[in-house]
C-alpha positions as CSV (number, residue, x, y, z in Angstrom):
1,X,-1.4,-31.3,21.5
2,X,1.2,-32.6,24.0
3,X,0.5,-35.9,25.0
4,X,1.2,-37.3,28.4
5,X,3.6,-40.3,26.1
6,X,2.7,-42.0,23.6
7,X,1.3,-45.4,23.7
8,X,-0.8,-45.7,20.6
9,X,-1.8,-44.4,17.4
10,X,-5.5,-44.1,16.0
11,X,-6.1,-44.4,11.8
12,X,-8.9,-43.2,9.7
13,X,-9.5,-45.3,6.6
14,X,-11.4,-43.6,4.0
15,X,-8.8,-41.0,2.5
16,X,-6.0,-41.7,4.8
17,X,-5.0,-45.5,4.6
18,X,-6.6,-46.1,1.0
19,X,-8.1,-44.3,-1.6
20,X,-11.9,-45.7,-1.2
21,X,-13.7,-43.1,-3.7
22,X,-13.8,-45.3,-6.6
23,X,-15.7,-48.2,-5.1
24,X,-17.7,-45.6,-3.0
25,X,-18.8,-43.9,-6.7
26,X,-19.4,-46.7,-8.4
27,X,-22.2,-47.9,-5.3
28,X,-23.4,-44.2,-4.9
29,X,-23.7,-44.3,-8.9
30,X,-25.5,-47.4,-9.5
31,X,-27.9,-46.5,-6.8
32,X,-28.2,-43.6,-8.6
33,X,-29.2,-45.3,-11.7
34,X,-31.8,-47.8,-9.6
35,X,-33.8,-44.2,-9.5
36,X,-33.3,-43.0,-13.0
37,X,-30.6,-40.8,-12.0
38,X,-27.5,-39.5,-14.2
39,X,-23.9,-40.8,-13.0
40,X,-22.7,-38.1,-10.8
41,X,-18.4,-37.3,-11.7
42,X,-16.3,-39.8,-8.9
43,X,-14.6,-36.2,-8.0
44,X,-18.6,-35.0,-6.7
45,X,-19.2,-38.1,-4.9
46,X,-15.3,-38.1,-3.5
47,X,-16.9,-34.8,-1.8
48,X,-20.1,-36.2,-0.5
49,X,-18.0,-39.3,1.7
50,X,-16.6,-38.3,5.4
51,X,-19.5,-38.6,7.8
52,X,-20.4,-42.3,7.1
53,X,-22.5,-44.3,4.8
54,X,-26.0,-43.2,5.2
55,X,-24.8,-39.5,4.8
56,X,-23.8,-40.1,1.3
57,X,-26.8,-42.1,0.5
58,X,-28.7,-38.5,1.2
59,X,-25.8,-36.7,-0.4
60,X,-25.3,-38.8,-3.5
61,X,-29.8,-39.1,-3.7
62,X,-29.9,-35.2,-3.9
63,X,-26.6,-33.9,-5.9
64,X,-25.7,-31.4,-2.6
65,X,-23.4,-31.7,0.6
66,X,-26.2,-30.9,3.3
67,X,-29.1,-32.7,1.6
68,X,-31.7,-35.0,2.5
69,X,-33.8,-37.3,1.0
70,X,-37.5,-38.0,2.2
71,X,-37.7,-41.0,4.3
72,X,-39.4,-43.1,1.8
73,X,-36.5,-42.6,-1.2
74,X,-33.6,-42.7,1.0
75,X,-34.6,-46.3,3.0
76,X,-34.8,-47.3,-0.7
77,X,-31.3,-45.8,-1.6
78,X,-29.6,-46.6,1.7
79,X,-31.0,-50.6,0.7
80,X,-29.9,-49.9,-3.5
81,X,-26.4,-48.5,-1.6
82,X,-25.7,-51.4,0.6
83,X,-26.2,-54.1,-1.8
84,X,-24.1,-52.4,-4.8
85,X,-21.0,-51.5,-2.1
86,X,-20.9,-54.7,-0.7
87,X,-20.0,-56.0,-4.3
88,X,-18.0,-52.7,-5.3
89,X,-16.3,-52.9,-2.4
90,X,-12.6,-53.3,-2.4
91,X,-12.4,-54.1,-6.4
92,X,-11.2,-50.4,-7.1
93,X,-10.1,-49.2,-4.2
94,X,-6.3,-48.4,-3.6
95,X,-3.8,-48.2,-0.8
96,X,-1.4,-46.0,-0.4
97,X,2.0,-46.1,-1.0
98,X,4.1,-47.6,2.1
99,X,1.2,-47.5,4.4
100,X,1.5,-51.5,5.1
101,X,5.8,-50.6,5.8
102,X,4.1,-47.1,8.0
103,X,2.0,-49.5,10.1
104,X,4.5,-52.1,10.6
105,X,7.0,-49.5,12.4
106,X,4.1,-48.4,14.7
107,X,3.9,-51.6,15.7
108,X,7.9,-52.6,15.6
109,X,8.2,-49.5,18.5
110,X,5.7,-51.5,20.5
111,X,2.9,-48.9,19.8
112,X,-1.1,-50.1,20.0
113,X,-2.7,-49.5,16.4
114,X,-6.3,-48.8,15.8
115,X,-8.5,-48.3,12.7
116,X,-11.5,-46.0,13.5
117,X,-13.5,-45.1,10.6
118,X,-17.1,-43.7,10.2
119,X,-17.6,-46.8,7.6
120,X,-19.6,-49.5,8.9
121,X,-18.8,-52.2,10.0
122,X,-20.2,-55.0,7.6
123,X,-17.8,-53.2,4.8
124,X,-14.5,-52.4,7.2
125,X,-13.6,-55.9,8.1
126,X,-14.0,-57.0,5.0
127,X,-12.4,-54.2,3.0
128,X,-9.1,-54.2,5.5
129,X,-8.6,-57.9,5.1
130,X,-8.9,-58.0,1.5
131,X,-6.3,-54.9,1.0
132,X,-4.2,-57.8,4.1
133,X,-4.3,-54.4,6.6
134,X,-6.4,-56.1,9.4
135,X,-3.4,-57.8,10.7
136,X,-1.7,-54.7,11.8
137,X,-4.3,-53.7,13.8
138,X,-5.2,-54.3,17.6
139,X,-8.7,-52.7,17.5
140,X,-11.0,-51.6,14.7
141,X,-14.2,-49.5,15.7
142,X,-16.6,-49.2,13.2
143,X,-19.2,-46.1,12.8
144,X,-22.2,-48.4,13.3
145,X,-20.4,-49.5,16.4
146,X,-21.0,-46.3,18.5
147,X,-24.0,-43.6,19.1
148,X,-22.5,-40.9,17.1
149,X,-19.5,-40.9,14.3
150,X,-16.9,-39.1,14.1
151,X,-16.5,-35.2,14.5
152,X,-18.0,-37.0,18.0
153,X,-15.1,-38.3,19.8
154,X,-16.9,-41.6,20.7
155,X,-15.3,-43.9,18.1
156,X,-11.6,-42.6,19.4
157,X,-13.2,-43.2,22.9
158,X,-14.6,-46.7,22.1
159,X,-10.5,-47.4,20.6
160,X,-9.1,-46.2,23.1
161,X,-11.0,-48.2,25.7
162,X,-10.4,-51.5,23.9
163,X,-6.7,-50.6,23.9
164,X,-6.5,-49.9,27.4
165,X,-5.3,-46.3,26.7
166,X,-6.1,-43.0,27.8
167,X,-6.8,-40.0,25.5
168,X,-3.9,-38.1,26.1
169,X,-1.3,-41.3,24.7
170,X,-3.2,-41.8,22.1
171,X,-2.4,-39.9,18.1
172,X,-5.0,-39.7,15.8
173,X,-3.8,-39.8,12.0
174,X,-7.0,-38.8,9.4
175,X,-7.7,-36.7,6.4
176,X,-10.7,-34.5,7.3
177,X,-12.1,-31.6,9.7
178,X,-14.1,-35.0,11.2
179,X,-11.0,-36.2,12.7
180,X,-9.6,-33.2,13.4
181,X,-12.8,-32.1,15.7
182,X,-13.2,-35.9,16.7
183,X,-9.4,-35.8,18.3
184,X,-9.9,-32.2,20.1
185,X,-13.2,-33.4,21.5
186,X,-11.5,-36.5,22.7
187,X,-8.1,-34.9,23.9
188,X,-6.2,-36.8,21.9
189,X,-3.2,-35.7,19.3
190,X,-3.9,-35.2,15.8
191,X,-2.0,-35.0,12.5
192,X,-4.1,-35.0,9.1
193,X,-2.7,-36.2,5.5
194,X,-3.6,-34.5,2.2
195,X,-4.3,-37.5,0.1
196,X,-7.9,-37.7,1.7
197,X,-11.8,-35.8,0.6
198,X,-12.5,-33.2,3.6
199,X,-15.8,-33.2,2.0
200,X,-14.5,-31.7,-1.1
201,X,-12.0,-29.0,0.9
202,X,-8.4,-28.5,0.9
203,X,-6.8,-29.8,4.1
204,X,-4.6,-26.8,4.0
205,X,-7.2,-24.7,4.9
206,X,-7.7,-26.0,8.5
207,X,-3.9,-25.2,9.3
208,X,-3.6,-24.0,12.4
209,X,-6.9,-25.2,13.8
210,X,-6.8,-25.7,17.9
211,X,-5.8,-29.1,18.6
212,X,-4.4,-30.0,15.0
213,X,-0.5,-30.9,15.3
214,X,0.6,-30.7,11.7
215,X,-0.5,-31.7,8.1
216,X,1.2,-33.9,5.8
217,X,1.7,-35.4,2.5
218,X,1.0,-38.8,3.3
219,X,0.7,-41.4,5.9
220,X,3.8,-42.8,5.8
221,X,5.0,-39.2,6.8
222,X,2.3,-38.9,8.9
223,X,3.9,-41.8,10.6
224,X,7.5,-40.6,10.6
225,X,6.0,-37.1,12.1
226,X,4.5,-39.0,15.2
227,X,7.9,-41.3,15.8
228,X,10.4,-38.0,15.4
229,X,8.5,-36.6,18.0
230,X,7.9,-39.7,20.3
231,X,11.5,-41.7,19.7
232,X,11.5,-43.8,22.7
233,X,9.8,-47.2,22.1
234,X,6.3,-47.0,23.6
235,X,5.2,-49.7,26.5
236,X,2.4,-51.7,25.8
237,X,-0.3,-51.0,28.5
């Protein structure tokens, strides 16, 4: 998408700054086992995460992508979930390589930063400052922060208000078909990275999708795709 100039630069987490699926297993997995239920393989779960935490409580409950458990079972798992992640969180989890140097040149050309994940809040905060991310970021929106996660375009919205930026200044890096639908919905630009779930789909497969700018190996070229194409140091608004 052409943008009107770029003034900032929108982040998914999950998949795209740090590989999360380990920590995510683990909770979805011990949950499991709080219902007499069989480990599932971290690559199945890895599958199951992209539209937020209480999807993959139904996911992970039931063994398949568009399940869902009865009321009763999954208020139980969604409480078993909570409590195991908030203690898994962050102890397996890994960022990837030169993301912290990526988001230190947005901000070095003067560029606002956001993190907008589907993950909520009471895990975000704490997982970004214990991987010392949170301080390159001048907004963080939450899933639990807005009606309706991402492929909604409300969380890249809610960013871009708190930024002070419009839609069409605004790139949105993330790993999924969520971000991709969420940044077309929104009107803003969008590059995805290969190093994230897609809900168990290759990224590669959504080439050429309306709205999607390019796909990359990483962030950090994510990064260097977005400053090649906007050069000029960016005005903070």
């Amino acid at each position: 998408m052409k943008l009107s100039q770029l003034h900032g630069v929108l982040i998914d987490l999950d998949g795209t700054l740090m590989d999360t699926a380990p920590d995510l297993a683990a909770a979805a997995n011990r949950m499991r086992a709080d219902f007499g239920l069989p480990p599932l393989p971290l690559e199945r779960i890895a599958a199951f995460v992209g539209k937020g935490a209480e999807v993959l409580v139904h996911r992970a409950l039931t063994d398949d992508l568009d399940g869902r458990a009865e009321p009763e079972p999954f208020a139980r798992g969604r409480a078993s979930f909570y409590a195991h992640y908030t203690v898994e969180n962050g102890l397996q989890a890994i960022v990837f390589d030169r993301v912290p140097q990526a988001l230190a040149q947005l901000r070095s050309r003067g560029l606002k930063v956001a993190c907008v994940t589907n993950k909520p809040k009471e895990f975000t905060i704490p997982l970004l400052a214990k991987m010392d991310l949170a301080r390159y970021f001048d907004a963080v929106v939450a899933g639990d922060e807005v009606a309706e996660k991402k492929p909604h375009p409300a969380l890249l919205l809610e960013a871009c208000r708190r930024m002070r930026l419009r839609p069409t200044e605004v790139m949105l890096i993330g790993d999924s078909v969520n971000d991709a639908q969420a940044a077309r919905a929104a009107g803003c630009g969008c590059v995805l990275v290969e190093t994230g779930y897609n809900e168990g789909e290759g990224v590669l497969a959504l080439k050429g999708s309306q709205g999607l700018d390019a796909i990359v190996a990483t962030l950090a070229e994510a990064v260097q795709w977005v400053l090649q194409r906007h050069p000029a140091r960016a005005q903070n608004a």
